[in-house]
Structures are given as C-alpha cells and as structure tokens.
KEBA-232906 format. One record per residue: residue in three letters; chain; x, y negated, z negated of N, C-alpha, C in turn. Coordinates in Angstrom, 3 decimals. Example, Ala and Ser with C-alpha at 12.3 -4.5 7.8 and 13.67 -1.06 7.14 Angstrom:
2
PT   aa  ch      n_px      n_py      n_pz     ca_px     ca_py     ca_pz      c_px      c_py      c_pz
PT  ALA   A    13.190     5.690    -7.800    12.300     4.500    -7.800    13.200     3.300    -7.800
PT  SER   A    12.850     2.250    -7.080    13.670     1.060    -7.140    12.900    -0.030    -7.870
***
This chain:
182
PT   aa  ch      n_px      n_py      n_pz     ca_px     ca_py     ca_pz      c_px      c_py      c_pz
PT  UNK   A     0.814     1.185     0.000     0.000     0.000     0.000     0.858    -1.249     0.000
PT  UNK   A     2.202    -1.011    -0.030     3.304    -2.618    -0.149     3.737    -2.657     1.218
PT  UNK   A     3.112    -3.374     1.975     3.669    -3.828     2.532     5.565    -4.746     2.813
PT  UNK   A     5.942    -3.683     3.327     7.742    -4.493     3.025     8.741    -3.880     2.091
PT  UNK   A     7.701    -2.783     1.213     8.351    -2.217     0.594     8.632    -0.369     0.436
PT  UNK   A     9.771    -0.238     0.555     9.924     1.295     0.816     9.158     2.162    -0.517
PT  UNK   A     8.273     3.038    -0.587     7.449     3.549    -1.192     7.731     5.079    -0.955
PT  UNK   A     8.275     5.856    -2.377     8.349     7.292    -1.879     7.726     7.736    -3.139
PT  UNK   A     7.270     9.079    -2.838     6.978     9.315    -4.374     7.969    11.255    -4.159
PT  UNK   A     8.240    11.732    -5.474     9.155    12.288    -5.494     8.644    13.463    -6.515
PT  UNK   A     8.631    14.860    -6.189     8.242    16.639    -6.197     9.404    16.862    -6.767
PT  UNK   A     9.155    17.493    -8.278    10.328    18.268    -8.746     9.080    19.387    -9.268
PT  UNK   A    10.073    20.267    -9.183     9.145    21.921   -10.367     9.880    21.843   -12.061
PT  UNK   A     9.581    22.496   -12.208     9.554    22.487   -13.826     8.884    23.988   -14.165
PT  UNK   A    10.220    24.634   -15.814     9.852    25.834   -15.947     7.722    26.518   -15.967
PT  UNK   A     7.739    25.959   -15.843     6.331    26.123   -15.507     5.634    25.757   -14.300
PT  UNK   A     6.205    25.846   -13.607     5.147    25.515   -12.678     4.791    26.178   -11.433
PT  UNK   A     5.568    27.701   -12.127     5.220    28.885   -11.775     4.945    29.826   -12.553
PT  UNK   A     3.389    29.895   -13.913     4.095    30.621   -14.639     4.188    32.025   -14.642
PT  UNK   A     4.111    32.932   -13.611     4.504    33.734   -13.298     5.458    34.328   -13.257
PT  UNK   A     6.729    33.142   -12.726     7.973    33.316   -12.342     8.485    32.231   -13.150
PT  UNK   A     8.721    32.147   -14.261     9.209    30.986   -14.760    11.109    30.252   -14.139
PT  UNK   A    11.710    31.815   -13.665    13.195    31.663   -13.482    13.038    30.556   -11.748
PT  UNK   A    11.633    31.082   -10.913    12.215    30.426    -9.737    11.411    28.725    -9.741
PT  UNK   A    10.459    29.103   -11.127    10.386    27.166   -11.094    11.844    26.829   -12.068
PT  UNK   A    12.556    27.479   -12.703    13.558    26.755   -12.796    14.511    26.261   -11.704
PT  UNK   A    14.596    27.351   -11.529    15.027    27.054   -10.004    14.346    25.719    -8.898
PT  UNK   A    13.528    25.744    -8.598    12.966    24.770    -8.175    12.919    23.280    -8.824
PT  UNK   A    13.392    23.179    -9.953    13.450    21.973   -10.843    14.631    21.002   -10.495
PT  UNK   A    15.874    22.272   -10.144    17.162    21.639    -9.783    17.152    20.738    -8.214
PT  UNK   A    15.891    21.121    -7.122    15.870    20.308    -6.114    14.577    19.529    -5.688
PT  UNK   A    14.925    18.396    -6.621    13.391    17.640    -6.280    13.125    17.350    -5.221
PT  UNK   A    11.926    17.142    -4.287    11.945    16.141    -2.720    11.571    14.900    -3.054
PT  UNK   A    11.532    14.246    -2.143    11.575    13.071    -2.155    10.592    12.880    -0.737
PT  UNK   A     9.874    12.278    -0.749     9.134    11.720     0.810     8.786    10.403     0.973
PT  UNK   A     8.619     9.719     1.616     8.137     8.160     2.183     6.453     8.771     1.782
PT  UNK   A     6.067     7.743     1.101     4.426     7.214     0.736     4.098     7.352     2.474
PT  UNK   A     2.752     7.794     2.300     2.086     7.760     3.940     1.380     6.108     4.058
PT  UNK   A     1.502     5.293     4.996     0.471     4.213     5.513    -0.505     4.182     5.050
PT  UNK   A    -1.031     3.094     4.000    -2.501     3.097     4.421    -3.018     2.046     4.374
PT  UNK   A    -4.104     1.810     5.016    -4.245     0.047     5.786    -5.802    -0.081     4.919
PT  UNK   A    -6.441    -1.364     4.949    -7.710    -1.333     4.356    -8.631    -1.413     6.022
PT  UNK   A   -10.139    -1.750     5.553   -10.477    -1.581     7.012   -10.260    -3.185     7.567
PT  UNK   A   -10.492    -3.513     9.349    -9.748    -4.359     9.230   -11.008    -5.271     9.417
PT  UNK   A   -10.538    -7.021     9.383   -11.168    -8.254     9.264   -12.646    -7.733    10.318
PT  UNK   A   -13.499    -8.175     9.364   -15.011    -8.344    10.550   -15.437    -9.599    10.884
PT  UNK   A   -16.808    -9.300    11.747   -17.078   -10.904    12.611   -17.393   -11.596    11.702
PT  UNK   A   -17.285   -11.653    10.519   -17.783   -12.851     9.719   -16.396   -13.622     9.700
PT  UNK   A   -15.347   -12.906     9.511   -14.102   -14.070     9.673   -13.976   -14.915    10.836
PT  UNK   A   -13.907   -16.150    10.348   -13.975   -17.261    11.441   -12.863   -17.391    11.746
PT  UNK   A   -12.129   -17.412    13.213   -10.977   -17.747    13.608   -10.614   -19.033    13.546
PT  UNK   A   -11.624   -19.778    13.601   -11.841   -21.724    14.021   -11.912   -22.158    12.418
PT  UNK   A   -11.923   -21.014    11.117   -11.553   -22.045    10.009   -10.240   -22.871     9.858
PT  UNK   A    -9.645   -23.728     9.467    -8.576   -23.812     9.498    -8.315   -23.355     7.928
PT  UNK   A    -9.210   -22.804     7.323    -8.532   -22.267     5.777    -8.720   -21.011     6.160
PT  UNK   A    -8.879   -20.094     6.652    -8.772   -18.904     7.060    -7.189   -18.529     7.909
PT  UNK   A    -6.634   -17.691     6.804    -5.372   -17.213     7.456    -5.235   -16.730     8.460
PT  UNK   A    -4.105   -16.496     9.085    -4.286   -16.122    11.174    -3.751   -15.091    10.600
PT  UNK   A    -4.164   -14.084    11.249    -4.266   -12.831    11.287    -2.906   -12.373    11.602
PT  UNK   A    -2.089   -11.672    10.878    -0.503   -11.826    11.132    -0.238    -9.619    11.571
PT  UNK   A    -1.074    -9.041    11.703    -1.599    -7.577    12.200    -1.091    -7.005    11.111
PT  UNK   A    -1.198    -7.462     9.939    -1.050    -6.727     8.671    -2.126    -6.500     7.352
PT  UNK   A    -2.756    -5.185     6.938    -3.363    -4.748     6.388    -3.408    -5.476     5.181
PT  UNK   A    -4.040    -5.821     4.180    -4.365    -6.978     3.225    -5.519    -6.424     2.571
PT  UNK   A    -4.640    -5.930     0.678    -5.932    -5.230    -0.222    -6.486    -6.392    -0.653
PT  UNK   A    -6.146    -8.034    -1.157    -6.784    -8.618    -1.476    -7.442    -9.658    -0.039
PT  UNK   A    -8.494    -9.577     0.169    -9.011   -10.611     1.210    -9.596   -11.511     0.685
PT  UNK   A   -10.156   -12.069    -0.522   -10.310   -13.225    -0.907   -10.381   -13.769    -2.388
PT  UNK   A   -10.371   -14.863    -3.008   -10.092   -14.958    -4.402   -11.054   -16.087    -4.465
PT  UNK   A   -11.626   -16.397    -5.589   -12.921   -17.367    -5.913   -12.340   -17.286    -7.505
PT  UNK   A   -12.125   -18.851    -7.695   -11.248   -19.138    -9.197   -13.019   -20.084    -9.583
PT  UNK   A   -13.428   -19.906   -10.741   -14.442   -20.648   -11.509   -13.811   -21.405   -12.860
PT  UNK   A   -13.065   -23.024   -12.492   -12.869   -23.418   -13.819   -13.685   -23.157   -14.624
PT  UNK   A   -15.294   -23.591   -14.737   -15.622   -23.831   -15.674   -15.837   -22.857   -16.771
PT  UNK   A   -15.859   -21.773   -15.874   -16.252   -20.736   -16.799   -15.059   -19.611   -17.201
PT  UNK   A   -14.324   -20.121   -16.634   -12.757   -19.659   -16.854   -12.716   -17.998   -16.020
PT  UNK   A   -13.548   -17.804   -15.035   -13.143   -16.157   -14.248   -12.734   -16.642   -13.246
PT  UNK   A   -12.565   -15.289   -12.668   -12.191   -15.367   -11.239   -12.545   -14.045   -10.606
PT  UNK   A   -13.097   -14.094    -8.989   -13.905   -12.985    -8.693   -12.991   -12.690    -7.306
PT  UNK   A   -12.742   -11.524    -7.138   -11.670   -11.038    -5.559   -12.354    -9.880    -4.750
PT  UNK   A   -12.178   -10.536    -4.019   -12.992    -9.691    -2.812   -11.710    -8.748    -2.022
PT  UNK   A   -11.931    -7.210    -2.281   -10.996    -6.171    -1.943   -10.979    -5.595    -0.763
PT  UNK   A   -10.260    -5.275    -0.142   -10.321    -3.961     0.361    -9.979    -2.770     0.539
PT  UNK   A   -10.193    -1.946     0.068   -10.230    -0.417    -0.419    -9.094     0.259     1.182
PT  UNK   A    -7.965     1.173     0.843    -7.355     1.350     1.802    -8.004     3.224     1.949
PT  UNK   A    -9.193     3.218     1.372    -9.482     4.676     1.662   -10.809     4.545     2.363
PT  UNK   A   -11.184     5.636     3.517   -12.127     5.302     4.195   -13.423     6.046     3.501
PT  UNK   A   -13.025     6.446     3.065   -14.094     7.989     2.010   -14.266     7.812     0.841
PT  UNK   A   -13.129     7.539    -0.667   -12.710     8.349    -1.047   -12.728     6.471    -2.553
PT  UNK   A   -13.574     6.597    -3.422   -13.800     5.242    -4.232   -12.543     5.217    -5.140
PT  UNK   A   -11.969     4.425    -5.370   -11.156     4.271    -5.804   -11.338     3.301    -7.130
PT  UNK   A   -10.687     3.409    -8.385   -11.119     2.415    -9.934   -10.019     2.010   -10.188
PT  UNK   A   -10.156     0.697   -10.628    -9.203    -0.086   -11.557    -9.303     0.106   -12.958
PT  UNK   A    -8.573     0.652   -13.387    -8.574     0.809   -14.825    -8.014     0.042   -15.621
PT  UNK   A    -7.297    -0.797   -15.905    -6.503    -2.055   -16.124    -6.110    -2.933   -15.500
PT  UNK   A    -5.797    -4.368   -15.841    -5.270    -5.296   -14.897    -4.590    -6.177   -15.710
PT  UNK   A    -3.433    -6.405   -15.310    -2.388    -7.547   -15.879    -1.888    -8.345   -14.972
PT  UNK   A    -2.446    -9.830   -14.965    -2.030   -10.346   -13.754    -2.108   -11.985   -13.924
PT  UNK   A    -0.899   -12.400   -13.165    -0.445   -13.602   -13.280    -0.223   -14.738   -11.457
PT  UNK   A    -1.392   -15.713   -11.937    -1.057   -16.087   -10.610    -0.232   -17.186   -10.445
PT  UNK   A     0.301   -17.768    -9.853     0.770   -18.689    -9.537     1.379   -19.117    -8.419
PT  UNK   A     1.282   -21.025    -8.620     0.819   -22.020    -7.903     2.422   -22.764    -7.371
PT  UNK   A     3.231   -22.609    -6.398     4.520   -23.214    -6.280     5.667   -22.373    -7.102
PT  UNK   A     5.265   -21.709    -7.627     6.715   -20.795    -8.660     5.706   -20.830    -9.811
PT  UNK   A     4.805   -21.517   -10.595     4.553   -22.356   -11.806     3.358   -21.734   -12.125
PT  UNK   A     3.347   -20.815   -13.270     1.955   -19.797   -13.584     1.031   -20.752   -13.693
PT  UNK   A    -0.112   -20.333   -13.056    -1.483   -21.159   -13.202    -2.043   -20.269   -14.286
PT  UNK   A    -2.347   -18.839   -13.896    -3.438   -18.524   -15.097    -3.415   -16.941   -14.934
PT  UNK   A    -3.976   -16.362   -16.094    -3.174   -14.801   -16.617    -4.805   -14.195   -16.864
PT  UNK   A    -4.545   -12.729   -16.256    -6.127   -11.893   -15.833    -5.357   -10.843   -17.090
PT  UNK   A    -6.389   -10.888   -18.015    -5.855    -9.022   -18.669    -7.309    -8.528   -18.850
PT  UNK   A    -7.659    -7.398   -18.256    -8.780    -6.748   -18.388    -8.814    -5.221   -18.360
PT  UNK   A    -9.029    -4.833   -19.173    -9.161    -3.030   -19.237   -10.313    -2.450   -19.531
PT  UNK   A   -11.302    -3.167   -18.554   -12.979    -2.274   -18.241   -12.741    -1.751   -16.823
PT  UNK   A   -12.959    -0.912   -16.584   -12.668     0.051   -15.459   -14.147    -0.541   -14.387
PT  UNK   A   -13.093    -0.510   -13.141   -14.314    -0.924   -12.360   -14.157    -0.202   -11.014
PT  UNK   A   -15.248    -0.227   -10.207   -14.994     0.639    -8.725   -14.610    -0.100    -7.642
PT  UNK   A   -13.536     0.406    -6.722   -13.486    -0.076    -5.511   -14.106     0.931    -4.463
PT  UNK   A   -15.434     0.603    -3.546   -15.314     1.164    -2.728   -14.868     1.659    -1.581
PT  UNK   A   -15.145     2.394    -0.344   -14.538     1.939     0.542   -14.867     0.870     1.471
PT  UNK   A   -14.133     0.003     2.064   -15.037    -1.062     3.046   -14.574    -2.028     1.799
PT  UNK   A   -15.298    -3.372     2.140   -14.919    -4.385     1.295   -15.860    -4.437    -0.174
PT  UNK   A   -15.400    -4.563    -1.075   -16.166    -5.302    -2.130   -15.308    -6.118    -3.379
PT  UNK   A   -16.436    -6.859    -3.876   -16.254    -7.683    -4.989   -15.815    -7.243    -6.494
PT  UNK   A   -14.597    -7.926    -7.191   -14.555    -7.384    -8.472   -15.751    -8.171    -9.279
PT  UNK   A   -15.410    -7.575   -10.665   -16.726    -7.784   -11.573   -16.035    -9.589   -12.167
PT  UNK   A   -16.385   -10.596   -12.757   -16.518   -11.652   -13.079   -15.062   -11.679   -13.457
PT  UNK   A   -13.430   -11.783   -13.317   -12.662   -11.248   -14.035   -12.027   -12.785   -15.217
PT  UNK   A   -11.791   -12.370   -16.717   -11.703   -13.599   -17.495   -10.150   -14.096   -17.135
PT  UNK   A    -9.927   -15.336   -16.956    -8.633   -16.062   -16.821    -8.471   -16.796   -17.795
PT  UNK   A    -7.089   -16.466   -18.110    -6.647   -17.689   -19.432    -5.881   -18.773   -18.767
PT  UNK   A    -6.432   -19.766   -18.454    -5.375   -20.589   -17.670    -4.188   -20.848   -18.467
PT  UNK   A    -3.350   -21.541   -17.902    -1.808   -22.467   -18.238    -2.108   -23.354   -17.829
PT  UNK   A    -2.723   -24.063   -19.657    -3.603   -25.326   -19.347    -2.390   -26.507   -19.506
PT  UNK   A    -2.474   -27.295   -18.828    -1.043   -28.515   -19.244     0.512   -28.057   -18.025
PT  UNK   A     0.483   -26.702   -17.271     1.200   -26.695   -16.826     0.807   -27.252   -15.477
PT  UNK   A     1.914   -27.089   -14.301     2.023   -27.567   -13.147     1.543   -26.754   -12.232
PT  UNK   A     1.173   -25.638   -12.707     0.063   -24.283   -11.196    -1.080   -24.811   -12.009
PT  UNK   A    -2.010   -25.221   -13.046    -3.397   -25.525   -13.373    -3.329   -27.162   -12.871
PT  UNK   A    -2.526   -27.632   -12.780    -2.612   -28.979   -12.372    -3.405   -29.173   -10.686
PT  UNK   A    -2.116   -27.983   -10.101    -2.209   -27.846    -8.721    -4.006   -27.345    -8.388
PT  UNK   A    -4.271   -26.616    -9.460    -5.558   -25.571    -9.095    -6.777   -26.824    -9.458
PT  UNK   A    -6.795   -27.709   -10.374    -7.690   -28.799   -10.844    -7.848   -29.970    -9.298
PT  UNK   A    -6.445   -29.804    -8.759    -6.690   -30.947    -7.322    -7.172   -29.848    -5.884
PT  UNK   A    -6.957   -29.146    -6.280    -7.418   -28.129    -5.082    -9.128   -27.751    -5.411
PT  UNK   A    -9.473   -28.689    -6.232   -11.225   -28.320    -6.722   -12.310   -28.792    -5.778
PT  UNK   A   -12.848   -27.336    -4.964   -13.763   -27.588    -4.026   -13.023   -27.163    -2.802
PT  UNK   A   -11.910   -26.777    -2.701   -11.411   -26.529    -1.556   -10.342   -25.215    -1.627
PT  UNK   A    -9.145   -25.040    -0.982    -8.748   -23.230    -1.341    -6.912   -23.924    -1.670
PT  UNK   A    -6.488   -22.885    -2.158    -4.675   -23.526    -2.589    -4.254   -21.960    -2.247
PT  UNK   A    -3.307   -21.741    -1.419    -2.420   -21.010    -1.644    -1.796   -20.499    -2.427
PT  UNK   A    -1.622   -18.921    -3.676    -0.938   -18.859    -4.519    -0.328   -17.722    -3.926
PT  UNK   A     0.528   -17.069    -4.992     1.143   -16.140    -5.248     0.680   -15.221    -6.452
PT  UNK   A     0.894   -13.662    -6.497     0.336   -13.263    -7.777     1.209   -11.598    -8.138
PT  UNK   A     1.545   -11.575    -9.431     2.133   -10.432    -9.768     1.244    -9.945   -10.174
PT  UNK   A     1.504    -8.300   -10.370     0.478    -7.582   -11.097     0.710    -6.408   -11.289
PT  UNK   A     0.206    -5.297   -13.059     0.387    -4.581   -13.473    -1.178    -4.070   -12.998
PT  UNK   A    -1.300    -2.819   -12.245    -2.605    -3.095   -12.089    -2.785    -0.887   -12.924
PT  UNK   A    -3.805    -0.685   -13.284    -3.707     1.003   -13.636    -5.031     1.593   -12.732
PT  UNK   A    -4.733     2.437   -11.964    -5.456     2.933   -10.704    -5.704     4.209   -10.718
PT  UNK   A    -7.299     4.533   -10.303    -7.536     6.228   -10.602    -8.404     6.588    -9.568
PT  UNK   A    -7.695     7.194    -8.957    -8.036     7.977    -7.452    -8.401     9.531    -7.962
PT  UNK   A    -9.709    10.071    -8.402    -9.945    11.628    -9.005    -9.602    11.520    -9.916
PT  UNK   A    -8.814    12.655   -10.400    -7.991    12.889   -11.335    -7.239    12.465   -11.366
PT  UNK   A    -6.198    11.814   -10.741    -4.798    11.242   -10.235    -4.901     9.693   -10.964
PT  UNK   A    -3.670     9.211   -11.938    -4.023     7.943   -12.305    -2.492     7.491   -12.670
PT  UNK   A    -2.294     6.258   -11.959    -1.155     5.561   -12.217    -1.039     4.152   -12.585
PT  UNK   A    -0.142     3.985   -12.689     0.019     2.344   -13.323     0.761     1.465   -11.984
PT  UNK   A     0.392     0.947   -11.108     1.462     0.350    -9.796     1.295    -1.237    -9.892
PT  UNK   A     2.397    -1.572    -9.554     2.714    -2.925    -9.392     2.138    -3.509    -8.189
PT  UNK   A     1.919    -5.137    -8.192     1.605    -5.234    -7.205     1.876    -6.790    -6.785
PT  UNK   A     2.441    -7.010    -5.899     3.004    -8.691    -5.878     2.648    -9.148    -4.607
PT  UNK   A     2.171   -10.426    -4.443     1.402   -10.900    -3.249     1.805   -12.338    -3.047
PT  UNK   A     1.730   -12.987    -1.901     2.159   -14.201    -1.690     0.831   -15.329    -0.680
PT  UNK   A     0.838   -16.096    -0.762     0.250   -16.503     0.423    -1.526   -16.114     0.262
PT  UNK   A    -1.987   -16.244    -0.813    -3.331   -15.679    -1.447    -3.660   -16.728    -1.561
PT  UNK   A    -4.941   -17.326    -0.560    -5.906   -17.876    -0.178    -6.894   -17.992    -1.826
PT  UNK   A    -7.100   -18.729    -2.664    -7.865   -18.900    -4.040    -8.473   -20.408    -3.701
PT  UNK   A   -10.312   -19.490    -3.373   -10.624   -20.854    -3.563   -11.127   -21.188    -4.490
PT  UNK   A   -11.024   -22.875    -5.264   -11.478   -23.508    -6.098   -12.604   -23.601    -6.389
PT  UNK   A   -13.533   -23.700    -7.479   -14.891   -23.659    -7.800   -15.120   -24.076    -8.903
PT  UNK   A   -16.207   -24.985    -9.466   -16.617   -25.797   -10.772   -16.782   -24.265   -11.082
***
C-alpha cells in the first residue's frame, strides 16, 4: 500500500510448525523467505471528480488510500474519505495515531481506538476527534485556510484487521488535500 516504498513481508518456520515433524520445522526456521508485498491499488477516481476544479489534485496515475479529508474546527473532528485497496474483502481500523501537519509544523493529533470498517469502493470514516496544536504555526495555517482546502502532510500509526490477520502499519502521506470547515 506505500507507494515508493519497498514492502516485503518475510516466512520463517519455527519448531512447531510442523508438529509432526518438529526436526524439519527446525530445520525450516534456519531459512526464512523473504518476498516483495504484492500491488494493491484502491479503485480508481469516478465521474464525480472534477478535472476543471482547481482544488482537485491532477491525477498523477497513482493509487491513493486517502481521497479526501474534511477538518471541523468547531467541533474539533475530522472525517476522511478512503479507499479500500481490496475489491471484495472489508477491511477495519482498529486504532489510529495520527499527526497532521501544515509546512513541517503539527497542526493537530487523531488518537482513536474504536474499530471501524473500511469497505470496498470508497467510504467515509466515523466523526474522528482532533486535538489541535492550538497557538502553533500548522493551526494557524488551518484557521486561514477556513472555508477553503490547505495542503498537509500526515504520519500515522494506524492497527489494521483484514480476518484474522491484524497488524500495526505505518503510514506517511504528503500533499493531502484537508478541507477547512466551521
């Protein structure tokens, strides 16, 4: 899902994981593999994206899990519109630790650990709470950008559960379209 970034995930055995044969999963322990993560893209932009916005990013032929961000000073959330890189298959956020910011300069910090669904195709997260960085220079930036969209950047600890399968992955983004809202 990183775009730019080499992604492998890596198969070792362990005395068990034959327990039949416990000697040839030892054996098997001594040569882990290693493989490249497979591609996976979300689905792509539909006719509702306007080419003629000029706040609408130009389409650079690269796959994009976050497609839009809606910041609510007043009420201190913020709501992101996803897209799911599985065509089948719902995918949950189980945690989120996340920091955006405005020029280098943290605007405002997401921590939430209510588990929510991504489907496949696009959808909306649930209301998410922001603590701004009130007095700094990314909430400054986000208070003059009110009513209209600012460019940020955003790190993130995010915890993800595909079935049974559940991990904790990072996730860092640039160039994230957040528009402003009373």
């Amino acid at each position: 899902m990183y775009v730019g970034f080499n992604t492998s995930i890596t198969i070792q055995g362990h005395e068990g994981t034959i327990p039949a044969q416990p000697g040839l999963g030892r054996l098997l322990s001594r040569f882990p593999v290693t493989i490249p993560a497979p591609h996976v893209s979300g689905p792509p932009k539909g006719p509702s994206d306007d080419p003629t916005d000029p706040d609408e990013p130009k389409d650079d032929g690269k796959s994009h899990f976050i497609r839009a961000v809606f910041m609510h000073l007043i009420s201190s959330t913020a709501t992101v519109t996803l897209a799911s890189p599985f065509s089948r298959t719902t995918m949950f956020v189980t945690m989120l630790n996340a920091t955006a910011f405005s020029d280098g300069h943290p605007a405002g910090k997401i921590l939430y650990d209510l588990p929510f669904a991504i489907p496949p195709g696009l959808s909306d997260t649930p209301r998410l709470p922001v603590d701004w960085s009130l007095g700094s220079v990314g909430y400054d930036a986000i208070r003059k950008a009110l009513g209209g969209q600012l460019k940020m950047s955003m790190f993130a600890h995010v915890g993800v559960r595909i079935g049974e399968w559940r991990e904790t992955i990072w996730f860092q983004g640039g160039k994230i379209g957040a528009n402003v809202r009373l």
